[in-house]
C-alpha positions, 0 to 999 in steps of 0.5 A: 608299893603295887595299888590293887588294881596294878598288882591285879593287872600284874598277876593277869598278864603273868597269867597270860603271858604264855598265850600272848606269846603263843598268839606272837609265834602264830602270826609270824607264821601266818605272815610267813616270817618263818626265821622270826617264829623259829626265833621265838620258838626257841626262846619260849622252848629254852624258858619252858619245853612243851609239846605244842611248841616242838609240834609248831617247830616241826610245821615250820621246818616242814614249810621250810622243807627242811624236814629232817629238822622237822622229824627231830622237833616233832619226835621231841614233842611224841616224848612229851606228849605220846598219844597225841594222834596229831602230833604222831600224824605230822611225824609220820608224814614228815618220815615219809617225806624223807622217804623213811616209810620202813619208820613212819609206819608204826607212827601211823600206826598208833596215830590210828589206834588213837584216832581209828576213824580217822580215815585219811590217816588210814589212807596215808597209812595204805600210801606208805605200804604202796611205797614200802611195795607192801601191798598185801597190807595197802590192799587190806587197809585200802579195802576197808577205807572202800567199805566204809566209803567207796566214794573216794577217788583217790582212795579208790585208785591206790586200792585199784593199783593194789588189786592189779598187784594182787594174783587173781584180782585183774578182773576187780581192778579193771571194774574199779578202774573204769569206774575210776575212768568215769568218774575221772576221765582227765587222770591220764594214768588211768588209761595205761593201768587198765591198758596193762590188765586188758593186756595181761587178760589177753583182751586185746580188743579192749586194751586197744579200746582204752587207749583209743578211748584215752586218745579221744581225751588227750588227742595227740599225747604221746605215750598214749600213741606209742603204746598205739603203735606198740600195740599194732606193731606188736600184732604186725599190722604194720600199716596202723602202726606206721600211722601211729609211729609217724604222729608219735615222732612228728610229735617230737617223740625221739623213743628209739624202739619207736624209730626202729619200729617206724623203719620196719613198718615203712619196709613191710609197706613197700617204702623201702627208701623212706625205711632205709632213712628211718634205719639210718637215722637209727644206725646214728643212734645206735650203729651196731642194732643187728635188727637195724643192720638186718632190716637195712639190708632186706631194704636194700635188697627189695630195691636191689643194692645187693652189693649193700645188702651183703654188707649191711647183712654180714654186719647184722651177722656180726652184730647178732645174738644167736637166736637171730642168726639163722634168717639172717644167713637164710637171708645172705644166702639169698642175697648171695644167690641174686648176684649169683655168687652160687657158693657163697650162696650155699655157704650161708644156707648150709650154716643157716639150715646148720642152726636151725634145722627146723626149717627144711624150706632151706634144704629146697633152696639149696639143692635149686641154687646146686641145680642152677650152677653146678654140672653134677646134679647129684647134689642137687639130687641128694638135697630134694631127697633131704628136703621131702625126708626133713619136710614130710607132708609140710614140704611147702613145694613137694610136686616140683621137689618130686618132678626135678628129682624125676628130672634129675634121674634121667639126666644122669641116666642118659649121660651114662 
């Protein structure tokens, strides 16, 4: 027989026999002894299913980032417990972690129609729109966060990168990005996001001005002076660019168009040796580039290899796309023309000027090149008539057109 104070004792700890065991699991999971708090979850689970312990189940499959167990665990716990806003949030969460954001978005959803002041479930709730590239709901979910606090870094830049990929918010994005810029100004992405909307603004001066303003924060760092050297190429001021395109690849940057690029910049600053070693080194990259091909034989060709320059020019015409075709057989006829190689020379300006009409500087060129080796002139006669037709008052040597075909008329008169 029980005593009073034994059966007193008895019916306590029966009492609380749930919260010791509850207090068990707990510091296993402090102590980390994730496969022993399992352990006596799922015992207590098998003797009396609750929420709370499907909930503690789902933490730790999340700590293990076993998340898929996780999901299942704190779905269980939503069925026995559907309005609590704690449990639906680590649900969403976890959803998203398995990147089931199409499924997380009603559980954040109602987590919120429960707890609607709950601002950073809000702000989990306009991550998961971005991930979904929803962003006309992130903008409006992000736009309210910011009137209710417009403090918040990191709600501030998702809300920034939705107005960027909202039409017509380039101008609120920018003031909200250098905001951020201030704020912040060791978050590296910011420079390139607003590098992008000064660009897209056609705000040139300003792009390049945070780019030089992200260098001064991160000197040396690579993407930022890529883009540098992008930016300068891009406007054809192939000196800076060079400058740039040299710190990026000495830096260990390897990007291919950066070591074109570099190649281009060194043969329009005159280095046309150092360009046809860049070129080369790209050729081992990419052997059948067009523009690598076409820039190695106009290098070639300033140093006066024209026997390289044909070859590397006849491979650029092989390799290219049409739209590039006419300088490159503008380009063959001259080479042609400097190892006066005259009919090849006038081959390769005819099919030149044959693609691209528009430029009537060709029909100029060939009528000199017919004046310089062929006896009968009335060919070259016919071009400098072509040439001031096609060219109008935009003949760029209409006076020396005009003089040869004077020229010209009374040679063949006196040979009658």
């Amino acid at each position: 027989m029980f005593s009073k104070n034994k059966l007193i004792l008895f019916i306590l700890l029966l009492f609380y026999l749930p919260s010791f065991a509850q207090v068990k699991v707990d510091i296993s999971i402090l102590n980390k002894e994730y496969d022993k708090a399992l352990s006596e979850i799922e015992s207590q689970l098998n003797n009396s299913p609750n929420a709370g312990l499907y909930m503690k189940q789902g933490m730790v499959f999340n700590l293990l980032q076993q998340y898929q167990h996780a999901a299942e665990a704190f779905f269980l716990a939503t069925e026995l417990d559907p309005n609590n806003a704690n449990i639906l949030e680590e649900f969403a969460e976890v959803l998203t972690k398995l990147d089931n954001h199409t499924d997380a978005i009603p559980v954040f959803k109602k987590a919120l129609s429960i707890n609607p002041e709950n601002f950073a479930l809000a702000g989990k709730l306009g991550s998961t729109y971005i991930n979904l590239k929803d962003y006309k709901n992130a903008l409006d979910v992000f736009t309210s966060l910011f009137e209710k606090d417009s403090t918040n870094v990191y709600w501030n830049k998702q809300y920034a990168f939705c107005l960027a990929k909202t039409r017509g918010k380039d101008s609120l994005a920018i003031c909200l990005y250098e905001s951020l810029v201030s704020d912040n100004p060791r978050d590296l992405n910011l420079y390139s996001s607003i590098y992008t909307l000064y660009s897209r603004k056609k705000d040139m001066e300003k792009a390049l001005g945070i780019l030089i303003q992200g260098l001064q924060e991160f000197p040396g760092n690579k993407d930022l002076t890529l883009k540098v050297a992008n930016f300068y190429f891009g406007n054809k001021n192939y000196s800076d660019a060079a400058n740039y395109y040299k710190e990026y690849i000495e830096s260990g940057g390897s990007n291919y168009d950066a070591l074109r690029n570099f190649g281009i910049c060194l043969y329009f600053n005159k280095s046309e040796k150092e360009a046809i070693k860049m070129l080369d080194r790209c050729m081992e990259i990419a052997f059948n580039d067009p523009i690598v091909l076409f820039y190695m034989s106009l290098s070639h060709k300033k140093i006066s290899d024209y026997e390289l320059a044909e070859d590397f020019m006849q491979a650029a015409i092989e390799a290219a796309t049409p739209s590039y075709l006419p300088e490159m057989f503008h380009h063959l006829g001259q080479i042609f023309g400097m190892q006066r190689k005259f009919e090849e020379s006038i081959e390769a300006l005819k099919e030149s000027y044959g693609q691209d009409p528009s430029n009537f500087e060709i029909l100029f060129e060939i009528a000199t090149t017919y004046e310089e080796y062929n006896f009968n002139k009335t060919l070259a006669l016919n071009f400098y008539r072509s040439y001031l037709i096609e060219g109008g008052e935009n003949a760029e040597n209409i006076n020396y057109a005009l003089t040869r075909i004077e020229r010209i008329k009374e040679d063949l008169f006196f040979e009658e």
